[in-house]
C-alpha positions in Angstrom: 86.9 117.6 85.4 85.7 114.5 83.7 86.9 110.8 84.2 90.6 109.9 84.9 92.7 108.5 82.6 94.5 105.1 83.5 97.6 107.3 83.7 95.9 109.2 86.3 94.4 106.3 88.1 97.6 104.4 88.5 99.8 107.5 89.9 96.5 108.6 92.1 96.9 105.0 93.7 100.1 104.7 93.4 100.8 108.1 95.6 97.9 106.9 98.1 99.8 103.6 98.1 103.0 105.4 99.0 101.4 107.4 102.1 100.0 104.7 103.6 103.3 102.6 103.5 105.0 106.1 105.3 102.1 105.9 107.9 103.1 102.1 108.1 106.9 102.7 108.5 106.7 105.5 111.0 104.0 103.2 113.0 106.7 100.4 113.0 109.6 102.5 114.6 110.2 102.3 118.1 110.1 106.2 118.5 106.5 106.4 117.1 104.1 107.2 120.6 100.3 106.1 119.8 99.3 103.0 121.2 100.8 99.7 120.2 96.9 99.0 119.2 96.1 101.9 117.2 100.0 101.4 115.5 98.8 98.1 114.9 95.5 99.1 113.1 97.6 101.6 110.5 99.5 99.0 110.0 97.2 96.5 109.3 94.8 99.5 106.9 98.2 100.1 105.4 98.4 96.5 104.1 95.0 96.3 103.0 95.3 99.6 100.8 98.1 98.1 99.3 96.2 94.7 98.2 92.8 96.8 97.6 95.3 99.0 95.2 96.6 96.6 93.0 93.0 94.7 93.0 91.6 98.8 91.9 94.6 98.0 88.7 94.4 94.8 88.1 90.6 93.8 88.0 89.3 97.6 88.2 87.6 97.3 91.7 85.8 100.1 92.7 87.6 103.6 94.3 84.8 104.0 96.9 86.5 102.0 99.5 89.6 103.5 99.8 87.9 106.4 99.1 85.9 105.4 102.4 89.5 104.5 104.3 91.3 107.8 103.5 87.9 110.0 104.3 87.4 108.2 107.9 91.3 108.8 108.3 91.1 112.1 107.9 87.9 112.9 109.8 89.8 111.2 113.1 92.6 113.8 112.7 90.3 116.8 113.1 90.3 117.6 116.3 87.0 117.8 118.3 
């Protein structure tokens, strides 16, 4: 598959961006039934993917942590 173009790299992060800011929304509505605290946490991993993106774009910081973020995300959706 090789290396991503910048192209690539910016609508990969910009599309993860995106996702997190739905989690974000949906865990700011009244309707929305987890905890207050987990809502809380997605929020607050929602606004750190968003500075960590633009630091990926702007300075070229490394993928691996929101790599990290979106892996352990997932992995506490599978149910045991």
């Amino acid at each position: 598959m090789g290396q991503p173009t910048p192209t690539m790299l910016a609508e990969a992060i910009d599309a993860n961006r995106r996702l997190w800011n739905v989690l974000s929304a949906d865990c700011s509505t009244a309707e929305n039934q987890l905890p207050m605290a987990l809502r809380g946490q997605i929020i607050s991993l929602a606004m750190w993917v968003a500075r960590y993106s633009r630091e990926v774009l702007r300075d070229g910081a490394a993928l691996d942590p929101l790599i990290d973020i979106n892996r352990t995300m997932m992995e506490g959706l599978v149910p045991r």
